[in-house]
N, C-alpha and C positions, 0 to 999 in steps of 0.2 A: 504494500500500500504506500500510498506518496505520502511521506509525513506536509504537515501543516505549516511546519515552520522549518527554514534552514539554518544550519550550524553558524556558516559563513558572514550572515545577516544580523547587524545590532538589531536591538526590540524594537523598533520603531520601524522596522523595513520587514515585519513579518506580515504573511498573507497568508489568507486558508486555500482549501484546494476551490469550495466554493466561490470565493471572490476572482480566484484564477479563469475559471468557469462563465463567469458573468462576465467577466473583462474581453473574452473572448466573444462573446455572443453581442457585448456591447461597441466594439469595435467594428466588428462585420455591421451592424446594423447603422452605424455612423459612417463607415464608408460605402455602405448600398453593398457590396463585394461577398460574394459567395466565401472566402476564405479570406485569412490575413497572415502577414507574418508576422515573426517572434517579436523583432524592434517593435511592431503596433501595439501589440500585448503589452510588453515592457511597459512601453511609456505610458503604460494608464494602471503600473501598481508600483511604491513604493520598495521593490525589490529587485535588483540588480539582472539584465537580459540572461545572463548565464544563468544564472538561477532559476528565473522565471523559461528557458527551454527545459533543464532538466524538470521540473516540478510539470513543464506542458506532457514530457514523454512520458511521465510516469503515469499521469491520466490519461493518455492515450494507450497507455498499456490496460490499463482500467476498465478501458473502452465507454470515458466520460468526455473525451473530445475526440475528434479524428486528425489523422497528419498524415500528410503528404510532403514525401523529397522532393525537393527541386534542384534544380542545378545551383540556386542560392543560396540553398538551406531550407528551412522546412516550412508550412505554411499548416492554418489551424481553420478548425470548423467544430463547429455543434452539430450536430444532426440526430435527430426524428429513427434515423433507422440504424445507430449505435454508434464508437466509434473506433478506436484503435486506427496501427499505422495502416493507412491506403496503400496496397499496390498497385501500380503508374500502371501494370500492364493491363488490369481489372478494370480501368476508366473505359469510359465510350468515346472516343478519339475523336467524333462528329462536334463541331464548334457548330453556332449558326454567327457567324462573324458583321453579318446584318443586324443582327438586332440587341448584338451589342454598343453600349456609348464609351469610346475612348475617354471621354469627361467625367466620366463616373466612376472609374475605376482610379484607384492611386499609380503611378506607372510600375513602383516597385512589386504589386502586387500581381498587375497585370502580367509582368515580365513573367512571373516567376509563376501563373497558370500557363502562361504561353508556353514556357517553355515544354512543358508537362503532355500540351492539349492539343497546340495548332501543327497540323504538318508544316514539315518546310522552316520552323522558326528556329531563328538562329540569334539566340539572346548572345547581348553584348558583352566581352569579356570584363573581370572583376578588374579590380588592383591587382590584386595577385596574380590573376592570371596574364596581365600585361606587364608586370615585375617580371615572373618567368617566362614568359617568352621576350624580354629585352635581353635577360641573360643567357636565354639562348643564342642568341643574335651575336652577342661580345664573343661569341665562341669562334668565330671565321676572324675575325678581329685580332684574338689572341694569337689565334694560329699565324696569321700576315706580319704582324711585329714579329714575334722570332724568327720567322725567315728572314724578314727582313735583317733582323742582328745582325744573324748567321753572316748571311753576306757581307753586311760592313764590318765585318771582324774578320772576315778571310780576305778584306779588301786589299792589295800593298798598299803599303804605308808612303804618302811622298814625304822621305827622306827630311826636306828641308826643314817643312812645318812641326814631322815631329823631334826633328833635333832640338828645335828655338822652344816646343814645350815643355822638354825635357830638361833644357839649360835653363828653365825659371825654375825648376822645381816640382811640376806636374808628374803625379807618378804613373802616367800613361800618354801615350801619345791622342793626336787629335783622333784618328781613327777608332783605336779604341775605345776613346773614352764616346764618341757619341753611337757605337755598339753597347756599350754598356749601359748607356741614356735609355736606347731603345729595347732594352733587353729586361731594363727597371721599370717600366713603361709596360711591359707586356704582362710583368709580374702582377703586378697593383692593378691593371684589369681584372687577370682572371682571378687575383684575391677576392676584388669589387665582386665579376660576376658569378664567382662560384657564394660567397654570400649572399646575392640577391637570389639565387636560386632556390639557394634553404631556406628563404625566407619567404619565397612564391610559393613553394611546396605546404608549406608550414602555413603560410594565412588562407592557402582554399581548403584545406583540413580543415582551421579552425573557423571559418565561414562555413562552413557546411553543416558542422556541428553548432554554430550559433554563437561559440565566443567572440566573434569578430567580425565589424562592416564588410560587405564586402566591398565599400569603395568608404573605406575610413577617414578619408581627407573631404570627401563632398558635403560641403557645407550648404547645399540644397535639399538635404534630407533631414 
């Protein structure tokens, strides 16, 4: 059974499972919207988004609200004929696309039956999902700098230029040293993009599961 209260949550941010309940029935009916997501929920209880998906899944294990995955995360309903987690395959895939109003639905929500419902739709990638795949991107990038090095470091040397760096004190000549520029240069990308990788990987896990925006920087939301 879903407890009432969470460990995590001072007393003044505690919610039962029925106010969970109502918050859900009361946001759908505020947005007109057959479903909502976890954010909508949130923002109308006193208890932190993480906390309020775990506490939604537990009732939907219950079968006192229904849920549905999305490619965004999870989105929630009351329903008449019970509820527990939907599986995507068990929907009736037929939209009637007419006699829906794009004005009526929030986009976020709309997205995220679209993605579920409509053939053909092709929801827009998160943050994370544009974090990794830029770090995919830096990967032909990393690869062109060290060849490149490579080359300037098997380049000869003209003689003159690196004597006069050598006679100041330079402990390499010009050649080498802008092989080594570029070789430093190659490094500190793929440091950069093998970190934003982990980090691409790691925030659509943790958007899916509902710890996290998934575009955490939009401040249109």
């Amino acid at each position: 059974m879903s407890s009432d209260t969470t460990a995590g949550d001072p007393p003044a941010q505690k919610a039962t499972d029925e106010q969970l309940v109502e918050a859900v029935e009361r946001v759908a009916r505020t947005l007109d919207a057959p479903a909502v997501p976890t954010s909508q929920v949130a923002a109308e209880l006193p208890i932190k988004r993480q906390t309020v998906k775990r506490r939604l899944d537990d009732l939907a294990t219950e079968g006192r609200v229904a849920s549905l995955s999305t490619g965004q995360g999870r989105i929630w309903w009351v329903s008449d004929d019970g509820g527990g987690h939907v599986d995507p395959a068990a929907l009736d895939q037929s939209v009637d696309l007419d006699a829906l109003d794009p004005h009526d639905i929030p986009p976020d929500v709309a997205r995220e039956i679209a993605a579920e419902r409509v053939t053909g739709f092709d929801p827009p990638e998160t943050f994370w999902e544009r974090l990794y795949d830029w770090s995919e991107g830096r990967a032909d990038d990393v690869v062109t700098l060290l060849a490149l090095a490579l080359v300037v470091l098997l380049l000869p040397s003209p003689g003159l230029f690196e004597a006069q760096l050598l006679a100041l004190g330079f402990g390499m000549g010009l050649v080498e040293f802008l092989g080594v520029l570029v070789l430093f240069v190659a490094a500190l990308l793929g440091v950069v993009a093998g970190g934003a990788r982990t980090v691409g990987i790691l925030g659509q896990w943790a958007a899916e599961q509902g710890y996290v925006d998934a575009e955490p920087f939009d401040e249109s939301e």
